[in-house]
PDB file of N, CA, C and O in Angstrom, chain B, residues numbered from 101:
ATOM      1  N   UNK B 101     -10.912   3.760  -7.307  1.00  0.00           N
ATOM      2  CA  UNK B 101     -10.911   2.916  -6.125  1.00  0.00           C
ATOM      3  C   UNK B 101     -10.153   3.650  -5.018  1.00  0.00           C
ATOM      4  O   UNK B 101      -9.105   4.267  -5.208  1.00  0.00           O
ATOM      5  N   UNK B 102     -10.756   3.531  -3.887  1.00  0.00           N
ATOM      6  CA  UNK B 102     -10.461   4.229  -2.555  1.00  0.00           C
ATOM      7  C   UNK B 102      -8.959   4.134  -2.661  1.00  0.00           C
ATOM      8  O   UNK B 102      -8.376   3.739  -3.671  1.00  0.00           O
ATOM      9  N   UNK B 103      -8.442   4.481  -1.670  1.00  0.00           N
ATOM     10  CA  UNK B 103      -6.027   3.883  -1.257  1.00  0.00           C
ATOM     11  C   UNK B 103      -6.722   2.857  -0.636  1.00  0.00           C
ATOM     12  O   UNK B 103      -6.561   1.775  -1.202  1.00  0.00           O
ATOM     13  N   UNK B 104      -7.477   2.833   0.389  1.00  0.00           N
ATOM     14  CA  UNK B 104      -7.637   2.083   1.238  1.00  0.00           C
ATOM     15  C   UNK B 104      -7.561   0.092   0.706  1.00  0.00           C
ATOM     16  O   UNK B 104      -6.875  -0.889   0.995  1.00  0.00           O
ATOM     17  N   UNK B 105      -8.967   0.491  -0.369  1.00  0.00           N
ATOM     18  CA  UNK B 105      -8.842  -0.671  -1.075  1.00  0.00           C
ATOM     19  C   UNK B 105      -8.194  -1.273  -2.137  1.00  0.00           C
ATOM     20  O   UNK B 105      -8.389  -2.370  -2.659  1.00  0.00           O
ATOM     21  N   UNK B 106      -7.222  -0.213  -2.438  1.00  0.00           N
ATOM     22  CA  UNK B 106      -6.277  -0.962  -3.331  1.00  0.00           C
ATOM     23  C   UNK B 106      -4.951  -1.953  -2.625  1.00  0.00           C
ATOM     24  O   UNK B 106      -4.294  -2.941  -2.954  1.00  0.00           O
ATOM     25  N   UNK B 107      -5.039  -1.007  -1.470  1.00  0.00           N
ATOM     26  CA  UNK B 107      -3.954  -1.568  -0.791  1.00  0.00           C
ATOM     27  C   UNK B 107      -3.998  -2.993  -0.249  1.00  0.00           C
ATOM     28  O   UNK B 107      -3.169  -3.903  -0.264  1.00  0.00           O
ATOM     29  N   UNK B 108      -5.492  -2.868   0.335  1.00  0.00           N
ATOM     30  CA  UNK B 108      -5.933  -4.378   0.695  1.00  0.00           C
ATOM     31  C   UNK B 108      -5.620  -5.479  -0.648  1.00  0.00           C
ATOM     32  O   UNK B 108      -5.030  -6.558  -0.599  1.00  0.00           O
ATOM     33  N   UNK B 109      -6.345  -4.672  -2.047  1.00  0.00           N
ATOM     34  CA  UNK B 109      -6.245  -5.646  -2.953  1.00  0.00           C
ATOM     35  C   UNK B 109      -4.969  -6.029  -3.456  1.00  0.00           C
ATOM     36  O   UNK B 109      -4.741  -7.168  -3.865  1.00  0.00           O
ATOM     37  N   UNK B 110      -3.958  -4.915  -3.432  1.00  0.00           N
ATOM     38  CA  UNK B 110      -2.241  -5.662  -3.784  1.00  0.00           C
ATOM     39  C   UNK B 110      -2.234  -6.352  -2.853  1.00  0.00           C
ATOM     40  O   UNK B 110      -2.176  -7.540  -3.170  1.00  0.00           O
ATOM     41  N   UNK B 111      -2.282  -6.077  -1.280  1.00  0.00           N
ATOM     42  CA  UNK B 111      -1.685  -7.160  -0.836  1.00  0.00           C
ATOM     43  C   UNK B 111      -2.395  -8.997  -0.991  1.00  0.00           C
ATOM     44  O   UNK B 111      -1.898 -10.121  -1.062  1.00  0.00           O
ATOM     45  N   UNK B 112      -3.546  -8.514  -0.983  1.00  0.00           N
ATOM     46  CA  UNK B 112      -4.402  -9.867  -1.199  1.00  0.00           C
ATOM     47  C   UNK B 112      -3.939 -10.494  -2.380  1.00  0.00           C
ATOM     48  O   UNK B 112      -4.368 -11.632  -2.571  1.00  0.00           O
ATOM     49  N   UNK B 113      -3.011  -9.923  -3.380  1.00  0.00           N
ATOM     50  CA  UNK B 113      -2.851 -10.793  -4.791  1.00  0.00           C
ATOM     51  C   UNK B 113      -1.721 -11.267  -4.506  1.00  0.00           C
ATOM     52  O   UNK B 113      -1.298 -12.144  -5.259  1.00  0.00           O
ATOM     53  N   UNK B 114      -1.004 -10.910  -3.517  1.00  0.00           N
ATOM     54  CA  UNK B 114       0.369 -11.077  -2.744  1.00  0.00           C
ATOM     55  C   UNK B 114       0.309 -12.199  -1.698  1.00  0.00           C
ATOM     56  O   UNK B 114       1.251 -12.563  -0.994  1.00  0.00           O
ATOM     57  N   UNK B 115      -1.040 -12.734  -1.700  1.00  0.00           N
ATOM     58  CA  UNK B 115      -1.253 -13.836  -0.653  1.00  0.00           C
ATOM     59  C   UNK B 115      -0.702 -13.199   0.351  1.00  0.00           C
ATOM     60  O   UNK B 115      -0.515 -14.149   1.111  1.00  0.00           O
ATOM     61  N   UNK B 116      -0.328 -12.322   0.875  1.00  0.00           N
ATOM     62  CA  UNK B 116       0.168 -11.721   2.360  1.00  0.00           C
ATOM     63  C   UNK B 116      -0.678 -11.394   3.248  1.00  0.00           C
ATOM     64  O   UNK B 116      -1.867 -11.135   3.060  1.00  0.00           O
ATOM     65  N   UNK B 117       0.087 -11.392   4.564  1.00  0.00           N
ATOM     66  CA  UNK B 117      -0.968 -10.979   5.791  1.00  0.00           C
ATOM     67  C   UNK B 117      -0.448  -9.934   5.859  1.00  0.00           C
ATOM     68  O   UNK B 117       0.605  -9.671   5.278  1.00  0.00           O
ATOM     69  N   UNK B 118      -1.493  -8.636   7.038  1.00  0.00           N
ATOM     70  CA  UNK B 118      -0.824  -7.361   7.265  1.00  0.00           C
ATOM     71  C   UNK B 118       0.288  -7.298   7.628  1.00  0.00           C
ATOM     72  O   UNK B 118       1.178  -6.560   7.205  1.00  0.00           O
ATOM     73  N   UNK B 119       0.341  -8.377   8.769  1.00  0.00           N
ATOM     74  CA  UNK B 119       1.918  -8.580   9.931  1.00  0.00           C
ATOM     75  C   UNK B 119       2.724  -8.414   8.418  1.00  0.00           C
ATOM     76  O   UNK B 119       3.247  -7.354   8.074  1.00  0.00           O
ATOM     77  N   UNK B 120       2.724  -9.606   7.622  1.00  0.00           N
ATOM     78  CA  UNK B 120       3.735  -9.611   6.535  1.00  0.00           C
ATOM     79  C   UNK B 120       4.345  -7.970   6.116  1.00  0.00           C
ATOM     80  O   UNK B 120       5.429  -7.392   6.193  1.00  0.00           O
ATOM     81  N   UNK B 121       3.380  -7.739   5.784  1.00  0.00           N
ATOM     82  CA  UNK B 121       3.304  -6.205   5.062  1.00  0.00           C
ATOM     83  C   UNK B 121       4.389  -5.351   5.795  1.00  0.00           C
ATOM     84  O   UNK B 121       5.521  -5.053   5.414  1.00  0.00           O
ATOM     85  N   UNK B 122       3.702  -5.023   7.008  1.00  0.00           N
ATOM     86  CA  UNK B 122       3.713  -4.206   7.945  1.00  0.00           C
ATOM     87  C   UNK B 122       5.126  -4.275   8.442  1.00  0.00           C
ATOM     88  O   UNK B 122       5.449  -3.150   8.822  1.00  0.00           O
ATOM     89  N   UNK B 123       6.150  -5.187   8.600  1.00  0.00           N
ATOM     90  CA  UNK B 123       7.355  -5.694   8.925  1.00  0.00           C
ATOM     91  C   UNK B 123       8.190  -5.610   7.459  1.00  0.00           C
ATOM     92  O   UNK B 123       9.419  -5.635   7.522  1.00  0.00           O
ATOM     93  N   UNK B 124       7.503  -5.507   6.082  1.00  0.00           N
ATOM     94  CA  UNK B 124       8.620  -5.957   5.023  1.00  0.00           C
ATOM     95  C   UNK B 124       8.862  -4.046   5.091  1.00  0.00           C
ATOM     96  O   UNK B 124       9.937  -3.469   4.925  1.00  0.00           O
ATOM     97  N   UNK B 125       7.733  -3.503   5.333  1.00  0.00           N
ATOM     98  CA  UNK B 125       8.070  -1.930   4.905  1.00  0.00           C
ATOM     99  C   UNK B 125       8.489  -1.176   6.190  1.00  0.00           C
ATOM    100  O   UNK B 125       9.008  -0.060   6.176  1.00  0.00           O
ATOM    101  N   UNK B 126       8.218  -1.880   7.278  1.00  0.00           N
ATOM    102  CA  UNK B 126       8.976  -1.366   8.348  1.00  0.00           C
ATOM    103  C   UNK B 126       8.033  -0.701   9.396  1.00  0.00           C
ATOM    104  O   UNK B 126       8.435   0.243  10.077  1.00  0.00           O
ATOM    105  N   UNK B 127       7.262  -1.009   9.470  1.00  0.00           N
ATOM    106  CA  UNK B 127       6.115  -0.510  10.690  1.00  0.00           C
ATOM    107  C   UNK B 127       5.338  -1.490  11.252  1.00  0.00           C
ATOM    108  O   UNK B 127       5.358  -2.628  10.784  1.00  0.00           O
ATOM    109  N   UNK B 128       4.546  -1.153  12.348  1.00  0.00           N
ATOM    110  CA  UNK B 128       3.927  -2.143  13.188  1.00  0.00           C
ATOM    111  C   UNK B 128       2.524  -2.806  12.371  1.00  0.00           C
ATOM    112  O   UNK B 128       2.102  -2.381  11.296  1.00  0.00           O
ATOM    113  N   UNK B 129       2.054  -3.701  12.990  1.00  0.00           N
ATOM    114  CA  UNK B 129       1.363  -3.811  11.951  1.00  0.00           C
ATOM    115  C   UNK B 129      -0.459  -3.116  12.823  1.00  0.00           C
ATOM    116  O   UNK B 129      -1.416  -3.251  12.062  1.00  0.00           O
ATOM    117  N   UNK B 130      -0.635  -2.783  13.554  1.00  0.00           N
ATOM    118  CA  UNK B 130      -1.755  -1.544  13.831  1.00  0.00           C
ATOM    119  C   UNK B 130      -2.022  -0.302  12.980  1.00  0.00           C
ATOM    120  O   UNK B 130      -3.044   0.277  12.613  1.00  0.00           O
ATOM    121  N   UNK B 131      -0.756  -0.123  12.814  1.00  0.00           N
ATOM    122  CA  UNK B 131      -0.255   1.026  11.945  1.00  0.00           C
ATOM    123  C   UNK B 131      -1.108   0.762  10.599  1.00  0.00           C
ATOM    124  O   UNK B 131      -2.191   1.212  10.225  1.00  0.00           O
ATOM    125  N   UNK B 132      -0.066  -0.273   9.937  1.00  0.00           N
ATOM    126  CA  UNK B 132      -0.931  -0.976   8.379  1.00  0.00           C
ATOM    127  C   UNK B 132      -2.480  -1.323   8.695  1.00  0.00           C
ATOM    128  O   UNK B 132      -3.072  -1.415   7.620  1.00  0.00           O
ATOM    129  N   UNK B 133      -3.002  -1.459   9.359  1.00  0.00           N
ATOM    130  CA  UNK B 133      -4.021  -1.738   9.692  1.00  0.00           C
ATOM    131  C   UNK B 133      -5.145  -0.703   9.282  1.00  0.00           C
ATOM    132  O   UNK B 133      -6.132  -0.763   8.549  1.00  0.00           O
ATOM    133  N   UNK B 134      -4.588   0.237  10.046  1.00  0.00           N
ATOM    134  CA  UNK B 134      -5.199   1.644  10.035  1.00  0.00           C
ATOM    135  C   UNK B 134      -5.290   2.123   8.538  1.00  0.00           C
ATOM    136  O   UNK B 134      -6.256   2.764   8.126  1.00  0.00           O
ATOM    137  N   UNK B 135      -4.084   1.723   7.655  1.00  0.00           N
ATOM    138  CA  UNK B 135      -3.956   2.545   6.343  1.00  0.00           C
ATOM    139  C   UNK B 135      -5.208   1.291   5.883  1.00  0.00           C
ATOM    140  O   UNK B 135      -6.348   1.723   5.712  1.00  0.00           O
ATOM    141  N   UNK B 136      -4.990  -0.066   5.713  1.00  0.00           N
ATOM    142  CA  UNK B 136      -5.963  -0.644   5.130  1.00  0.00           C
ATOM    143  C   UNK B 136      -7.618  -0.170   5.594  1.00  0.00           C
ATOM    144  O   UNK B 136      -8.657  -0.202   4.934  1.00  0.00           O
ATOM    145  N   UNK B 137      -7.388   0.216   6.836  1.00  0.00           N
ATOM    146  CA  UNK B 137      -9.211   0.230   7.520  1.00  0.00           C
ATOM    147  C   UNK B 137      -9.797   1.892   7.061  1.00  0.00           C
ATOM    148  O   UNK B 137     -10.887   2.431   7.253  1.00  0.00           O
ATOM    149  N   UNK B 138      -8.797   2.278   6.526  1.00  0.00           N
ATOM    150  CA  UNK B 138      -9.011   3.658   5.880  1.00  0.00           C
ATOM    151  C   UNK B 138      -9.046   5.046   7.219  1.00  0.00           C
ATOM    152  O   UNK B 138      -9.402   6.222   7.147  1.00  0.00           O
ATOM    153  N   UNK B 139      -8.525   4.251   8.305  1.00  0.00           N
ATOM    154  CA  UNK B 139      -8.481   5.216   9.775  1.00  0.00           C
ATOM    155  C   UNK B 139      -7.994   6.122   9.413  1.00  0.00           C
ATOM    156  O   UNK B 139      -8.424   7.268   9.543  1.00  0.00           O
ATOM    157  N   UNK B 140      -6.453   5.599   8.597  1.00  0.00           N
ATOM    158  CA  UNK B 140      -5.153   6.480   8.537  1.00  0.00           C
ATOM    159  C   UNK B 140      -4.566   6.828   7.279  1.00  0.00           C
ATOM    160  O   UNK B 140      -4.594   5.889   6.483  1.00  0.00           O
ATOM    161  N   UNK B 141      -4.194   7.576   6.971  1.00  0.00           N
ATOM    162  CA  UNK B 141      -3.061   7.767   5.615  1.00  0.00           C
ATOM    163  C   UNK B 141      -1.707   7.627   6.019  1.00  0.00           C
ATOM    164  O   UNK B 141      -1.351   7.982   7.143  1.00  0.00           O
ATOM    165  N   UNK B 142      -0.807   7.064   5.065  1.00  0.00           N
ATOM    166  CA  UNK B 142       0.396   6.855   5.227  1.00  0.00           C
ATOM    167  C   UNK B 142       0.941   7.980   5.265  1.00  0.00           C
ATOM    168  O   UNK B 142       0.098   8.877   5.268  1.00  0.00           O
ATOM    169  N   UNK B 143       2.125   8.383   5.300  1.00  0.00           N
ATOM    170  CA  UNK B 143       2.744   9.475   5.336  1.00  0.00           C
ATOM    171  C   UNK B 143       3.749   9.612   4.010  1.00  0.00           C
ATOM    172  O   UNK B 143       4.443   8.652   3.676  1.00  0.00           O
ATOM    173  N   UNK B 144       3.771  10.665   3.399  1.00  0.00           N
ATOM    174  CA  UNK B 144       4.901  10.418   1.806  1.00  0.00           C
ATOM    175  C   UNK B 144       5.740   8.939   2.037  1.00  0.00           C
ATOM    176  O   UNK B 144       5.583   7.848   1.489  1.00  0.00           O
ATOM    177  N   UNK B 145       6.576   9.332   2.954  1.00  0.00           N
ATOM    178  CA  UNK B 145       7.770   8.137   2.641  1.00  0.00           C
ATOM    179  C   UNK B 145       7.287   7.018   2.850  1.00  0.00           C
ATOM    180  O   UNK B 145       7.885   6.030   2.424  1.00  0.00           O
ATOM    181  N   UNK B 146       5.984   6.876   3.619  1.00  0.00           N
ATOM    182  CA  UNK B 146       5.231   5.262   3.181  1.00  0.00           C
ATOM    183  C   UNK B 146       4.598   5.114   2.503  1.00  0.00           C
ATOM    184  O   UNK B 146       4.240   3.959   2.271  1.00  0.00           O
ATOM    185  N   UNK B 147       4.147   6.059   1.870  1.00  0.00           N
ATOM    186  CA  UNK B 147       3.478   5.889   0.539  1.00  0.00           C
ATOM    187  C   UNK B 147       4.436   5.560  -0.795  1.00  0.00           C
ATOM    188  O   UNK B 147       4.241   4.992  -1.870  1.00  0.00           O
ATOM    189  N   UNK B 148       5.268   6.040  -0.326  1.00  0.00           N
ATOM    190  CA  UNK B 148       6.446   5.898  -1.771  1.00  0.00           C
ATOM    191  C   UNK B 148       7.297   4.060  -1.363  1.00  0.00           C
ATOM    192  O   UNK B 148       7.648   3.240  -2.212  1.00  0.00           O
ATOM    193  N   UNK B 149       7.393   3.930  -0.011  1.00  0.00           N
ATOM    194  CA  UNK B 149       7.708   2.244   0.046  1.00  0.00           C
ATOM    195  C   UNK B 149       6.974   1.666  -0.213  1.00  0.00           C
ATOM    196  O   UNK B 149       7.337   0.690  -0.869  1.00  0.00           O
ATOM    197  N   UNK B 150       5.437   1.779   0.067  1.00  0.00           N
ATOM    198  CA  UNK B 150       4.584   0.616  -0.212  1.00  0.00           C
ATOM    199  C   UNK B 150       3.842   0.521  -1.770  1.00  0.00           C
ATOM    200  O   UNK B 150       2.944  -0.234  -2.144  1.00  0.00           O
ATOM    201  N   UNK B 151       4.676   1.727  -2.613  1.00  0.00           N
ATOM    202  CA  UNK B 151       4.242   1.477  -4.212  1.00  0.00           C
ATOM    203  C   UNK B 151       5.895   1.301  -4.447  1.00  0.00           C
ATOM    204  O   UNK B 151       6.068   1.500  -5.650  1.00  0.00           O
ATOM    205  N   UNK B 152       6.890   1.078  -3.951  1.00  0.00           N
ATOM    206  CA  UNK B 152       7.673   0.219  -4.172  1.00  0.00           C
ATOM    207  C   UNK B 152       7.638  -1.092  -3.790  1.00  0.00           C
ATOM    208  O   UNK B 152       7.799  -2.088  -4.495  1.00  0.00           O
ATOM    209  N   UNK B 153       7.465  -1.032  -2.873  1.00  0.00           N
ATOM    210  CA  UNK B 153       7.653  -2.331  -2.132  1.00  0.00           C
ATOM    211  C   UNK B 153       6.147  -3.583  -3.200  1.00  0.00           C
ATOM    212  O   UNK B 153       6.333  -4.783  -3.400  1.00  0.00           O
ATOM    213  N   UNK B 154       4.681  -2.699  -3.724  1.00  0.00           N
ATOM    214  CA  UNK B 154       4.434  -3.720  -4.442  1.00  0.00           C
ATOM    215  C   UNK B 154       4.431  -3.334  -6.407  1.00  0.00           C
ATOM    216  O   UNK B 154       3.645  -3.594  -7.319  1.00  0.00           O
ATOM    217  N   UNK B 155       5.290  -2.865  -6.346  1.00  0.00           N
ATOM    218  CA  UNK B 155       5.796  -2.498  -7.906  1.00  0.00           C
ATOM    219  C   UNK B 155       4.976  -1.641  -8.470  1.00  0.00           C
ATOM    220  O   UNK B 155       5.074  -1.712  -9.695  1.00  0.00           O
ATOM    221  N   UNK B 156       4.208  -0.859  -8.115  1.00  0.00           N
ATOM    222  CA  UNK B 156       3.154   0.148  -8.422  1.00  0.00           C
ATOM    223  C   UNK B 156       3.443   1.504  -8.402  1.00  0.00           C
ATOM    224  O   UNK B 156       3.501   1.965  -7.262  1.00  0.00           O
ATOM    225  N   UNK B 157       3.657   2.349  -9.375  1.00  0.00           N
ATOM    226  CA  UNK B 157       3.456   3.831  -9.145  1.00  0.00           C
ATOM    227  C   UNK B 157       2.202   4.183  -7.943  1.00  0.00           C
ATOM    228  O   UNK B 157       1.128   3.623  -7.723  1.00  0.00           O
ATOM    229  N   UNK B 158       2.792   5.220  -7.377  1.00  0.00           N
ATOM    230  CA  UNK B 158       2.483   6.211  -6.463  1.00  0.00           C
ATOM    231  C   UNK B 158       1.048   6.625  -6.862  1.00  0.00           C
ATOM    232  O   UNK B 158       0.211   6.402  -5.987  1.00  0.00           O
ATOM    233  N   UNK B 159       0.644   7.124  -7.883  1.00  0.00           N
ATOM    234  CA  UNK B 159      -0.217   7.330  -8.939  1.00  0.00           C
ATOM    235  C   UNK B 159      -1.682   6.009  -8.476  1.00  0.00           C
ATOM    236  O   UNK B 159      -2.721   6.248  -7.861  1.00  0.00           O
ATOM    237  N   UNK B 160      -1.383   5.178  -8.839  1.00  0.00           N
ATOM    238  CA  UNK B 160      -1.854   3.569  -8.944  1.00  0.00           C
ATOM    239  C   UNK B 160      -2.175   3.450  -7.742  1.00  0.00           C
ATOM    240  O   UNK B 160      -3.316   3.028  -7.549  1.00  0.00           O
ATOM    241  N   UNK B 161      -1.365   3.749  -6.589  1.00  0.00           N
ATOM    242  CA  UNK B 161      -1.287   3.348  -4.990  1.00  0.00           C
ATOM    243  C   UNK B 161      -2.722   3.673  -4.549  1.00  0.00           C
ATOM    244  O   UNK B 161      -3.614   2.985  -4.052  1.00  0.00           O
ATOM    245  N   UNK B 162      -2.616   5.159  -4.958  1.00  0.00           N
ATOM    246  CA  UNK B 162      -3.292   6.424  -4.054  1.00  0.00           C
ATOM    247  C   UNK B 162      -4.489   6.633  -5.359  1.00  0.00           C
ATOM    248  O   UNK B 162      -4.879   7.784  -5.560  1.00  0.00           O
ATOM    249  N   UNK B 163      -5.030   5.535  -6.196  1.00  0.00           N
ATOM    250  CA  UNK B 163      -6.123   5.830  -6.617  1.00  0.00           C
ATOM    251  C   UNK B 163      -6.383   6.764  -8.245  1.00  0.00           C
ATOM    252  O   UNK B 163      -7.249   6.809  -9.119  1.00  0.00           O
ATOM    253  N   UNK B 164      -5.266   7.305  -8.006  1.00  0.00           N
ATOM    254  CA  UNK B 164      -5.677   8.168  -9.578  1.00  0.00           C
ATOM    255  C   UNK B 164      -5.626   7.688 -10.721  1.00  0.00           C
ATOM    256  O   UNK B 164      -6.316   8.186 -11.611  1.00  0.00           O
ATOM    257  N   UNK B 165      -4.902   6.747 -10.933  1.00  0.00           N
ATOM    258  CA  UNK B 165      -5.259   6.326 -12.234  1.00  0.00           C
ATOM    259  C   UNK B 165      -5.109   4.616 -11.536  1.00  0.00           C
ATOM    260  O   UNK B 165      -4.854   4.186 -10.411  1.00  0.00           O
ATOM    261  N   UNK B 166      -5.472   3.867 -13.107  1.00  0.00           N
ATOM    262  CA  UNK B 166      -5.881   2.355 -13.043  1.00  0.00           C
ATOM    263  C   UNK B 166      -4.675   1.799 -14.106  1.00  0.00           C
ATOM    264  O   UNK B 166      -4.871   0.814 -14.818  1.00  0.00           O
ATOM    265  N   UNK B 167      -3.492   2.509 -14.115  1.00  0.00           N
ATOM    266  CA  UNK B 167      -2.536   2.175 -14.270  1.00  0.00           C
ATOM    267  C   UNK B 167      -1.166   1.830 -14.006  1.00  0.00           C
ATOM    268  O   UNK B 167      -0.305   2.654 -14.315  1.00  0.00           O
ATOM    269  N   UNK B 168      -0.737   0.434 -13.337  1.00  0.00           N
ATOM    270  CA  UNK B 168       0.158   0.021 -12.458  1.00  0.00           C
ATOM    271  C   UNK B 168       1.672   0.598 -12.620  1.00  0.00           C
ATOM    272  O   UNK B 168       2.315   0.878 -11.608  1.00  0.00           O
ATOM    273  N   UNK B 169       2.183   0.756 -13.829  1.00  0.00           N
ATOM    274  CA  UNK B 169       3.265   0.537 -14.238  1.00  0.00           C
ATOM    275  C   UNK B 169       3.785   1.719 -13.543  1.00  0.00           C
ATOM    276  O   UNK B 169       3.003   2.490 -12.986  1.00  0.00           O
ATOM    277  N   UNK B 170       5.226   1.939 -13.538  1.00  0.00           N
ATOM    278  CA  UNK B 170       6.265   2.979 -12.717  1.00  0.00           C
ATOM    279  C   UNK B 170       7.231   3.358 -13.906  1.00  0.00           C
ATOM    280  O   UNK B 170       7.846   2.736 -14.772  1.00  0.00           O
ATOM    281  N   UNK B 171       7.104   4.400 -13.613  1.00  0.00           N
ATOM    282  CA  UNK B 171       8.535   4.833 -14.622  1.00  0.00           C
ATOM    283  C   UNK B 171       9.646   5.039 -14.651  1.00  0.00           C
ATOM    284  O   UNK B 171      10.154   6.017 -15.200  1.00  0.00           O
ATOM    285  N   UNK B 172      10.478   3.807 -13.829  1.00  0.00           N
ATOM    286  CA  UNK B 172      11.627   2.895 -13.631  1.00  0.00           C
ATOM    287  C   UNK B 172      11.785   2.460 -14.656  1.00  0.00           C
ATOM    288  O   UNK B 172      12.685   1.643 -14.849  1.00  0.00           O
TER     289      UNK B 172
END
């Protein structure tokens, strides 16, 4: 599965809106927008908050595997 659409789909299981998103990890929400509409890629250090921020390895985030867990 694309980043694009996973990202949509954590947040959708999260009942959240982008604004939500976009403000808990610290950016505007055009920005998140872009990563969901597949415009944009995050940059490392938002890629590494927003598979923290929804409990997901980096791995999981960005598509390579279909396995959530973190090795925390």
């Amino acid at each position: 599965m694309p980043f694009q659409e996973r990202l949509r789909e954590l947040r959708k299981e999260r009942h959240e809106t982008q604004k939500a998103v976009a403000e808990a990890i610290g950016i505007n929400e055009r920005h998140y927008q872009k990563f969901e509409a597949g415009a944009n890629l995050p940059s490392f250090e938002n890629l590494l908050i927003l598979a923290d921020y929804f409990d997901v390895s980096m791995d999981y985030l960005a598509g390579r595997t279909d396995r959530r867990e973190t090795l925390r």
